[in-house]
C-alpha positions in Angstrom: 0.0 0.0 0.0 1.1 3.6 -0.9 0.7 5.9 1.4 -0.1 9.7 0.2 -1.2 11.9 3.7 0.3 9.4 6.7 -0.5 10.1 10.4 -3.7 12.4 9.7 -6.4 10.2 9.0 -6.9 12.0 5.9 -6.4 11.4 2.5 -6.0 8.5 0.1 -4.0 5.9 -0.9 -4.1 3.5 -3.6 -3.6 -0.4 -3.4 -2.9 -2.5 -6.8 -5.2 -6.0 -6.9 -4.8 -8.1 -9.9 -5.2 -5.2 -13.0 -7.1 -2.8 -10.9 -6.2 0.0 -8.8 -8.6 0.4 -5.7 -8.5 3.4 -3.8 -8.0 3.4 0.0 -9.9 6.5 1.8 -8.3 8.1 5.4 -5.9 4.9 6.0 -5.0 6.1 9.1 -8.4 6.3 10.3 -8.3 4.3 13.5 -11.2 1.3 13.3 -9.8 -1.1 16.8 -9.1 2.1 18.8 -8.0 -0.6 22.2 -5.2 -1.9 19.8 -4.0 0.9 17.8 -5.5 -0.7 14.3 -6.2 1.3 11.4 -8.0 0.8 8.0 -4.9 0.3 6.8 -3.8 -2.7 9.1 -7.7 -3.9 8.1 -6.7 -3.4 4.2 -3.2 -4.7 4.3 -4.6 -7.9 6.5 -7.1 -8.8 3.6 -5.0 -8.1 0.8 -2.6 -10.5 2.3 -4.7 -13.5 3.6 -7.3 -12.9 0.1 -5.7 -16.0 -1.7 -7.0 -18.2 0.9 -10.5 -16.4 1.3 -11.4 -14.8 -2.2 -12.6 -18.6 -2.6 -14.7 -18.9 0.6 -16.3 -16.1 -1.1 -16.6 -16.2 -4.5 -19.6 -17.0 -6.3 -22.0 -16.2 -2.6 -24.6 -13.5 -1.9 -22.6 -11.5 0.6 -24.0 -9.5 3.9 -21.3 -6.8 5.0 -21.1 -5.6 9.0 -19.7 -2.2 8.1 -18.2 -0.3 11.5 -17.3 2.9 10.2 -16.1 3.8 13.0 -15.0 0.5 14.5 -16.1 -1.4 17.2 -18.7 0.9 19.4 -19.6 3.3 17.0 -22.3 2.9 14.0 -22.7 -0.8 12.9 -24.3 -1.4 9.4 -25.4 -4.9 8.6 -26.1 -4.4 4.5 -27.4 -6.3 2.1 -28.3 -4.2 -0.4 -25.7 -3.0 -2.6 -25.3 0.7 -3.1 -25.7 2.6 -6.3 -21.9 4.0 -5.5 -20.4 0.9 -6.1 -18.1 0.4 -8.8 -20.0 -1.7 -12.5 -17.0 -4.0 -11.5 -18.0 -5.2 -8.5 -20.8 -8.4 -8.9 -24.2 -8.2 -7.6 -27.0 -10.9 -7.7 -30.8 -10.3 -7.4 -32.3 -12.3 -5.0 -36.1 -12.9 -4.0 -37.1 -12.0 -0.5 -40.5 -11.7 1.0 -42.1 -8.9 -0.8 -39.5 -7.9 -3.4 -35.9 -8.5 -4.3 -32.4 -7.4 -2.8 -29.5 -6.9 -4.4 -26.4 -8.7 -2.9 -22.4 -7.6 -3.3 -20.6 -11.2 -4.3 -17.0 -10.8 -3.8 -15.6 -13.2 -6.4 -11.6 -10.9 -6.6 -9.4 -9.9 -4.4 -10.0 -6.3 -5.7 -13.3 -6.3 -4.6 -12.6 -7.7 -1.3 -10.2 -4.6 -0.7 -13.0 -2.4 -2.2 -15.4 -3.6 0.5 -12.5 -3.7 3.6 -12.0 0.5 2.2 -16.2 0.7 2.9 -15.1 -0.8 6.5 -16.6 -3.6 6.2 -14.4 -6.0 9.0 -16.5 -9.0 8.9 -18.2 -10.7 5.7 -20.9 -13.2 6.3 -21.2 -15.6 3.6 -24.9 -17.3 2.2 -24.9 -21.2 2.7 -26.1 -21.3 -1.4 -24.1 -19.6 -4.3 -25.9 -17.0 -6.5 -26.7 -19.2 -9.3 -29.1 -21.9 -7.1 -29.7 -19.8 -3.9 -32.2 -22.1 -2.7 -30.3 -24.9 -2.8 -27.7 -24.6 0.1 -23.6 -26.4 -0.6 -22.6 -26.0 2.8 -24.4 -27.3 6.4 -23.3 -25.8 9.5 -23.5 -26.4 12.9 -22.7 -23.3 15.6 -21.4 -24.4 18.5 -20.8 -21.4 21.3 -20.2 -22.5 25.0 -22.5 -22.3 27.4 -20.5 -20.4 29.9 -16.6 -19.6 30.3 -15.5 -22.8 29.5 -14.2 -23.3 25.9 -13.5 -27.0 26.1 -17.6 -27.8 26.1 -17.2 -26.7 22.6 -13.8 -28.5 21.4 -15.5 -31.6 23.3 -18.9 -31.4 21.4 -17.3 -31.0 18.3 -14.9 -34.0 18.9 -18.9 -35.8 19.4 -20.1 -34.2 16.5 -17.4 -35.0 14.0 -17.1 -38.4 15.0 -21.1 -38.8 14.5 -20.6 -37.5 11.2 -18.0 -39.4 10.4 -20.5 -42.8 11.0 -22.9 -41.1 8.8 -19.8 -40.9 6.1 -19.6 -37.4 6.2 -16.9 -34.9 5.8 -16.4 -32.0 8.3 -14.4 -28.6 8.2 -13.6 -27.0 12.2 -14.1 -22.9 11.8 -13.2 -21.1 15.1 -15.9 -18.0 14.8 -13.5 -15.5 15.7 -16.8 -14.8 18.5 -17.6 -17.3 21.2 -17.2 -20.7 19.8 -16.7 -23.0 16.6 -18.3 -23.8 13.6 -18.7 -27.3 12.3 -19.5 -27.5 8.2 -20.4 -29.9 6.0 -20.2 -29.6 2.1 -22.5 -30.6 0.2 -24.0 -31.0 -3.3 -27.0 -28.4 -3.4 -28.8 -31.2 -4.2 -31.6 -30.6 -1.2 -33.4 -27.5 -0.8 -32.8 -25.6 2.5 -35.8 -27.2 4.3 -34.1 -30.5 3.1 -30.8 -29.6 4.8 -32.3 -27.8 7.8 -34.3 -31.3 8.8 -31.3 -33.3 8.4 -29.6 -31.2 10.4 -32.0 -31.2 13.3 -32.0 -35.0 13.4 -28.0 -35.1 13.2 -28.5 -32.1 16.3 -30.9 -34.8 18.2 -29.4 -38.2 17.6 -25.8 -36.2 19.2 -28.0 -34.6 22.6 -29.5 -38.1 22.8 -26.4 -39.9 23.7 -24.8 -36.8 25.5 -28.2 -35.7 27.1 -26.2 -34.5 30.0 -23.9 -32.1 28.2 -25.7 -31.3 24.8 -29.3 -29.9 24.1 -31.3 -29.0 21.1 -33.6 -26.6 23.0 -34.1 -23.5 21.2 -35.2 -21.4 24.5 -32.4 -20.8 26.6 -34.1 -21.2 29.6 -34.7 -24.9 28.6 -30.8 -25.5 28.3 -29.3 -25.4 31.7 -25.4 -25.6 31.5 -25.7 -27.9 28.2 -24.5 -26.9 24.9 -26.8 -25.9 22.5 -26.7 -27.6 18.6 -27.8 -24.4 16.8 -28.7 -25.7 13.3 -31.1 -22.2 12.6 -28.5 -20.5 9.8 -29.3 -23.5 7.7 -32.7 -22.3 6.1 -32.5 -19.6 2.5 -31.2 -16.0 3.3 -29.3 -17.0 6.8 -25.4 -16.4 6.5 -22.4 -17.9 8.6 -19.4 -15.4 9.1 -16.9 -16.5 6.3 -13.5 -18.3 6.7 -10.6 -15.5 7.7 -13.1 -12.6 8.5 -12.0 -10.1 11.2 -14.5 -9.7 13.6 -15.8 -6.2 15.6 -14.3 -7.3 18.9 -11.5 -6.0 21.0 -8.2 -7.6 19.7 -9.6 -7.8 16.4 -10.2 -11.5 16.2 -10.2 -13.6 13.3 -12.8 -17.1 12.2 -9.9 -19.3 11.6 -10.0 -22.6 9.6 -8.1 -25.4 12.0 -7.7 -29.1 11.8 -9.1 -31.9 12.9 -6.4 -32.5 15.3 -6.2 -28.5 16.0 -9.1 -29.2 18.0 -7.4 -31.7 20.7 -5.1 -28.4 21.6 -6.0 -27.4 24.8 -5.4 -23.7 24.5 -7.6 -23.2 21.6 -10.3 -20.9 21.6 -12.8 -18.8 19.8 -10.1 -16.2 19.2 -7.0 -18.2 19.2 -6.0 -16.0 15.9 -5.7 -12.1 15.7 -5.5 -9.2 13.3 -2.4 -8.6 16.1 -0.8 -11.4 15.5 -1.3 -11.6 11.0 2.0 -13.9 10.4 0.2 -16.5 13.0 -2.6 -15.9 10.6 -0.9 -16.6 7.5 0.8 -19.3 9.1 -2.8 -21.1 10.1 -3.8 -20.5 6.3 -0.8 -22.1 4.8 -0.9 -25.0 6.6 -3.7 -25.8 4.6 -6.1 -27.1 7.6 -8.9 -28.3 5.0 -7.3 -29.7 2.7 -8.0 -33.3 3.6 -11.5 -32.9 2.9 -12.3 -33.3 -0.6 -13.2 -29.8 -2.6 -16.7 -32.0 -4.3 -19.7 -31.8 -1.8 -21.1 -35.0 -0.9 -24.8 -36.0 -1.1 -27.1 -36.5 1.8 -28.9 -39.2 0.4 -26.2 -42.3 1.8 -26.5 -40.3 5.1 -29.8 -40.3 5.7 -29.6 -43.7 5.5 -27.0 -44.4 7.8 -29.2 -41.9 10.3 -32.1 -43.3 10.2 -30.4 -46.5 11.6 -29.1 -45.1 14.3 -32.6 -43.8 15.2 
């Protein structure tokens, strides 16, 4: 990044991306005022981790937390896209109840800079691409702890992953960057949403029947005690999970961080084990390639259900 007016939180800069120049307003503008992060740590952190997350994006109606200000000042959650954007960026119409929105798809790493310049920190990503948007490739399963204690969600998500390994499915460990971990299953886009939402409940209540002690499906918290809830709700058409390598809005400037399977036996791992603080950690975690023994296809749900239902 070039800068053109430093230390005043004026100006602008300009960052190159592929063949296109995007412009960087105020980079000096502080966003994580607790940790002395600008829009240009925010810029520089997503032009260098974008090989790994331009395709976690690409192709997927898009809703943008924008903190202009950072965290505790204004938050927009948008989904429309505005006029101001450049003809280069991608949109996709998409029905909603009553009319149509118009969703920002990132599918470059130019546009992902764009978007971080709008300060937009933390991208959540539909569960369908734009082309079949009712027809989800990805399951997830949100797993946030019930109290303090972080090892309630590495230990339901060593149950979980083994249950879907019975059923013959793969699974893909997200730390949210939040409270928790998401668990994510790739899929086909075979099934509708309501298809994939009622497998998902019945993979959520086959897993709190054997750990009834530890793991609930209740939806009211009042009905969960000190058990882990198996939230299955982002599964159903316009619901978005935050997206592999986002920042989030929270003091340190966390980040949702792919792991490993065997990432999740470390005992110090948390939520927010990875930091906009701390971006050669970051890079690190994405080089080591922690998905890449799952197989890029999604699978069907059809041999699942199967196996399930004989478990049932």
């Amino acid at each position: 990044m070039k800068t053109s007016d430093s230390g005043t939180g004026t100006g602008t800069d300009t960052v190159r991306a592929g063949r296109r120049t995007v412009e960087i307003h105020r980079p000096d503008k502080v966003l994580f005022p607790d940790d002395g992060l600008t829009k240009a740590d925010v810029v520089g952190y997503y032009r260098r981790v974008a090989a790994s997350m331009v395709p976690q994006l690409r192709g997927r109606p898009l809703m943008l937390e924008r903190l202009p200000e950072g965290p505790g000042g204004p938050q927009f959650m948008q989904k429309d896209t505005p006029d101001h954007y450049p003809d280069w960026i991608r949109r996709v119409r998409v029905a909603k109840e009553g009319g149509t929105v118009t969703h920002t798809v990132c599918d470059d790493k130019a546009t992902l800079l764009f978007l971080a310049d709008q300060a937009c920190l933390t991208f959540h990503r539909w569960l369908s691409r734009a082309g079949r948007p009712h027809h989800p490739d990805r399951l997830v399963f949100d797993l946030d702890p019930p109290g303090p204690d972080f090892e309630a969600v590495r230990e339901a998500a060593r149950q979980l992953c083994a249950l879907l390994d019975e059923l013959g499915l793969p699974s893909l460990l997200m730390t949210t960057g939040s409270k928790g971990l998401h668990v994510t299953v790739p899929l086909d886009g075979a099934g509708d949403f309501d298809a994939v939402r009622g497998f998902a409940q019945q993979v959520a209540q086959v897993l709190a029947e054997r750990h009834p002690d530890r793991l609930t499906t209740a939806v009211r918290k009042k009905s969960r005690g000190d058990r882990l809830y198996l939230d299955v709700q982002r599964n159903a058409y316009a619901q978005t999970a935050v997206a592999p390598w986002s920042l989030r809005p929270k003091a340190g400037a966390p980040v949702a961080a792919p792991i490993s399977r065997e990432q999740l036996d470390d005992p110090h791992l948390t939520a927010q084990s990875w930091s906009l603080q701390d971006v050669a950690a970051v890079l690190e975690q994405a080089g080591s390639r922690p998905w890449s023994g799952v197989p890029a296809r999604g699978c069907s749900l059809r041999p699942a259900r199967r196996r399930l239902d004989a478990l049932r």
